[in-house]
N, C-alpha and C positions, 0 to 999 in steps of 0.2 A: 504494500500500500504506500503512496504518496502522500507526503502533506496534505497536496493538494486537495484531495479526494476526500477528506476526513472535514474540512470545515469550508465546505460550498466555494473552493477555491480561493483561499484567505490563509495568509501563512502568521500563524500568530506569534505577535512582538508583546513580552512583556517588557511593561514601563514603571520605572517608580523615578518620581520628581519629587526632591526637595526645593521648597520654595520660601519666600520673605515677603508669606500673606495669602489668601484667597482670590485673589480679584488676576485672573490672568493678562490684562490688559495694561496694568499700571506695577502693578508687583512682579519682583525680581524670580527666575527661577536659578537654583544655587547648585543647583547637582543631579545629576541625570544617569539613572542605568537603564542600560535597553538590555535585551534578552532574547535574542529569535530561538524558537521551539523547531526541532528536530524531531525527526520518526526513524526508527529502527526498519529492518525489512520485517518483522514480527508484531508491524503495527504500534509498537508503545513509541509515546514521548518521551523526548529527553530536553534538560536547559543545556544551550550550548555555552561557550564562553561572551560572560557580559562585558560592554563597553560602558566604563564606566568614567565621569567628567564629573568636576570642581566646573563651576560657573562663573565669570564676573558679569554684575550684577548689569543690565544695559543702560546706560546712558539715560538720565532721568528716572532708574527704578523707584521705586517705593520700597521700602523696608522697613517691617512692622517688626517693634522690640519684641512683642509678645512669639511670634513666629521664630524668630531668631532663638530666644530662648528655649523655644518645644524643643525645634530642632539641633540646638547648639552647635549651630555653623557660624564663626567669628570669620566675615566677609574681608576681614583686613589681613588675616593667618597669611602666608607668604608661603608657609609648610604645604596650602591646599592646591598649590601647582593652578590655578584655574586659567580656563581658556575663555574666551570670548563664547558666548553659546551660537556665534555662525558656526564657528570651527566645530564644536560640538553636534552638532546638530549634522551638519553636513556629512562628517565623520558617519556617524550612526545611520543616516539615511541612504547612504551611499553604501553600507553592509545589507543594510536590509535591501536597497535596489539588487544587488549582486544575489542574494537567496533568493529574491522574489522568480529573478531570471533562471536559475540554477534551478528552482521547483515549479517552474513555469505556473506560481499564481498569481492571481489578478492583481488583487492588494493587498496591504501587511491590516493584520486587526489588531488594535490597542488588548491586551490582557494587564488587568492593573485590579488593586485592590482600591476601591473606590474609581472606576475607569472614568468617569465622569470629569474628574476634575482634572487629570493628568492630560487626557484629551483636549480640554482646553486650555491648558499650559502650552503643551505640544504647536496646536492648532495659533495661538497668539505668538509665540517665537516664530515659529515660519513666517506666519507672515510678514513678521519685523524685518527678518533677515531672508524675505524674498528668497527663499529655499522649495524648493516641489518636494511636498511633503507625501509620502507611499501609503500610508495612513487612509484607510475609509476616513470620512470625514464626520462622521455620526454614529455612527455602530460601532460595540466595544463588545467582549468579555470583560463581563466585571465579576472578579472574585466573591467578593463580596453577597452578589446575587447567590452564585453557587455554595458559597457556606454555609448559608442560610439553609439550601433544603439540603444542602450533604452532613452540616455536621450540627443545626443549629445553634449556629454563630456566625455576626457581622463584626465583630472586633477580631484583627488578623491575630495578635497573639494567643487568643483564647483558642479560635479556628485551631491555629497550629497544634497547642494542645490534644484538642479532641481527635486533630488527625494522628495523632501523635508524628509530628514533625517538630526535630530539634527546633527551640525558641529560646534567645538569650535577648531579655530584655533591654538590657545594657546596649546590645548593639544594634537595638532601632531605632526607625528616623536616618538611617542611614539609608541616601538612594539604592547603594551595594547590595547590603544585606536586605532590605527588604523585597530587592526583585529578586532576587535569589530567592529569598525562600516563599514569593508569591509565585515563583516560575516552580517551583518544587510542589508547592501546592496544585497548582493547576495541572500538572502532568501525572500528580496524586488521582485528583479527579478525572482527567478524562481519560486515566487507564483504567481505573474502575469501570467502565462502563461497556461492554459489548459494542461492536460495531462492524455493520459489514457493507 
């Protein structure tokens, strides 16, 4: 079986953005993991190697203390190597063009744990930085949804638990770690399920 073949020709990109606020249009995003999901010839998924980016904040962002403190990203650290989010972006899009071609699908689909808001994180960077983004522009997996009727829970650390997937508190709010183990998640779930 193909990627392709398993989700209506959609090759699915997990995303987790750290960001300085809700509002995608005025607030900064801070750090970005993508994740393209892989299929074995045995049908299961696997998380492949994530690309992971430090952001500087763009030119007139917003940045909320309260956001900064959840996440404790100090936007001045010099340690967090950050790139401009074209370069990021571009970077990431430009992996995910190359699978898209290599598994001959249509478009990549957001998988994210709350897909909702990372999608319009996603969707307001592109546009800033005039980038063609591989992204449906409306449709996602959202974990979230799926926790709810697999394991009932909408909080990712709890989820994890009940799947029993390692969970160390300490290292969330990290873009990294939490698409990693929302991409761990998701390939939990849709191995679970029969399909032909």
């Amino acid at each position: 079986m193909q990627i392709k073949d398993r989700i209506r020709g959609y090759l699915p990109v997990v995303i987790d953005i750290e960001t300085a606020g809700f509002s995608a249009e005025t607030d900064a995003m801070l750090e970005i993991c993508a994740l393209t999901i892989g299929i074995d010839e045995d049908g299961v998924f696997y998380p492949e190697a994530p690309q992971h980016f430090h952001i500087n904040p763009f030119a007139g962002a917003n940045l909320e203390s309260a956001s900064l403190k959840f996440n404790g990203i100090d936007v001045n650290n010099p340690l967090r190597m950050a790139v401009d989010e074209k370069n990021a972006l571009s970077a990431i899009f430009s992996n995910i063009s190359a699978k898209l071609k290599s598994e001959d699908c249509s478009r990549a689909i957001l998988v994210g744990h709350n897909a909702f808001f990372d999608l319009g994180f996603l969707l307001a960077a592109s546009k800033r930085t005039k980038l063609k983004n591989p992204f449906h522009q409306f449709s996602t997996i959202d974990t979230v949804s799926l926790c709810a009727l697999y394991y009932g829970e909408t909080v990712l650390a709890k989820a994890m638990r009940v799947a029993n997937i390692e969970w160390d508190d300490s290292m969330a709010h990290s873009a990294l770690y939490d698409a990693q183990k929302t991409a761990e998640l998701f390939c939990q779930i849709f191995n679970s399920q029969q399909y032909s």
